[in-house]
N, C-alpha and C positions, 0 to 999 in steps of 0.2 A: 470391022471386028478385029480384035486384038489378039497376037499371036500368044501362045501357049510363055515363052519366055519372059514377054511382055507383063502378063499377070502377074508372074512369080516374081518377077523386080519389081514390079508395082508393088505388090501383098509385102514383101522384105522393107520395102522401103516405108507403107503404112507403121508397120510392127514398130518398124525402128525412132518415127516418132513417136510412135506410141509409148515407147517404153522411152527416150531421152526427153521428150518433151511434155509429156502428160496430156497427149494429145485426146487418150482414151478415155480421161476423168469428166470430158467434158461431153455436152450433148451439143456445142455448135457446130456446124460445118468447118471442113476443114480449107474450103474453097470455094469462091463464089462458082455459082454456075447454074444450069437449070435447077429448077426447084423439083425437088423428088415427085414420083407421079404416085405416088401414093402416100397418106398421113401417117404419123409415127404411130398410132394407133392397128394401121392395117398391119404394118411393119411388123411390129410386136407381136399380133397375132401369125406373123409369118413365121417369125423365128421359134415362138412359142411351139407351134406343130412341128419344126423341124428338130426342137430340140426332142422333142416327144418322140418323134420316128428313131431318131440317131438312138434314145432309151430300147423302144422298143426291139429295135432289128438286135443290138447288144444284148442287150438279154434273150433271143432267142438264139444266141451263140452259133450264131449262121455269119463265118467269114463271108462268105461271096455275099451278102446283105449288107451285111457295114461295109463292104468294098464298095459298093452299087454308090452308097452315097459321097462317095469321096470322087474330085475333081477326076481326070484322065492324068494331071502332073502335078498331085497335090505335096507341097511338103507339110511333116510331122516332127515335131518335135515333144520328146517324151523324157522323161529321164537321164536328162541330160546329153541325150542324143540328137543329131539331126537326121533327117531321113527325107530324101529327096526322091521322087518320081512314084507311080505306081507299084512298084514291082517293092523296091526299099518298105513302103509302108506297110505292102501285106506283107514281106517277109519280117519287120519287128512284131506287128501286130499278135501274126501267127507262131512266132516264138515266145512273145511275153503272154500272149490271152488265150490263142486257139490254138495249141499244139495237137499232133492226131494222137492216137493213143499209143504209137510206139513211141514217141518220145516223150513221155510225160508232160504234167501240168506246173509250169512254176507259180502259179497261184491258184488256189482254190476259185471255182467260179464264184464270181460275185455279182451280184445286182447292183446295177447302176440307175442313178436317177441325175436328171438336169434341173436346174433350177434358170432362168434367165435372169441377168441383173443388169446387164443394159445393153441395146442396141443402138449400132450408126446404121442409117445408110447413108455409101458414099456415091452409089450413082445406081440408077436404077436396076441393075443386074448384079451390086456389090456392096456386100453387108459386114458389118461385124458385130460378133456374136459373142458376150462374154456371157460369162454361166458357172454358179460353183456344180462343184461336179461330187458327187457321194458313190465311192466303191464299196457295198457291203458284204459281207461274208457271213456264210452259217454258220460255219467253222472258226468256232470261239478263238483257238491260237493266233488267228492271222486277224492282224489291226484293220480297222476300218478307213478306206482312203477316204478324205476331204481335201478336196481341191479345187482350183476355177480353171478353168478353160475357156481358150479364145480361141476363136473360130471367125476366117472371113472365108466365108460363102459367097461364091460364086451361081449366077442363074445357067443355067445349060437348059436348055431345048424344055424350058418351063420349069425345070426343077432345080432346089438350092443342094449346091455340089460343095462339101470342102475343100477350098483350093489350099486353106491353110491352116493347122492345127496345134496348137500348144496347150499343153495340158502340164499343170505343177500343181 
């Protein structure tokens, strides 16, 4: 089993082909090796649920919910931020999204929805997740977010955890 720092060089160093080398436009393997133990088919319907959970817990505006599904050292990047460990990601999260109510709301609540638009797996307990992502509002003054998001997901003790999240 691979240590916690392990992963997060791993998942940095995925990203970074990903974005120099177009590694993410494609659906081949990025390295020979066992052949996944499940079909891209099963895969998809894996990610599909998960993207569906990550909507659902989000819109019931339950931080300690969307925490549950994030890794134990996951990083985030948001907004031009980066945000490393547990502790870093609920404290952006809960300052841009879940503020309590002595401090105010810097956004209006919005409804999120996921859409999936492609998955890898890169080894049986390590996925990547891209996804446009729709922040909507009630509240006609504030724009509606569209963006993708990429997400590698990590398996932990049966369940897919984000080890890694980028959202523009």
């Amino acid at each position: 089993m691979m240590q916690a720092g392990t992963h997060r060089r791993r998942a940095l160093y995925i990203i970074a082909g990903c974005l120099f080398h177009g590694a993410c436009a494609s659906s081949a393997p990025l390295a020979q090796g066992p052949r996944p133990s499940r079909t891209p088919e099963e895969i998809t319907v894996e990610a599909n649920a998960f993207l569906q959970e990550l909507a659902r817990v989000w819109n019931a505006r339950d931080l300690d919910q969307v925490m549950g599904i994030y890794a134990s050292d996951p990083v985030y990047v948001w907004a031009g931020s980066i945000h490393l460990g547990r502790q870093a990601v609920e404290r952006d999260l809960r300052a841009t999204f879940f503020p309590d109510a002595e401090s105010g709301l810097p956004l209006p609540e919005g409804r999120l929805s996921l859409t999936l638009s492609d998955v890898m797996e890169l080894e049986d307990d390590l996925i990547v997740v891209t996804a446009r992502a729709r922040l909507s509002f009630e509240e006609a003054s504030v724009a509606e977010f569209n963006g993708v998001t990429t997400l590698i997901l990590r398996k932990v003790d049966g369940r897919w955890r984000i080890a890694y999240d980028h959202s523009s």
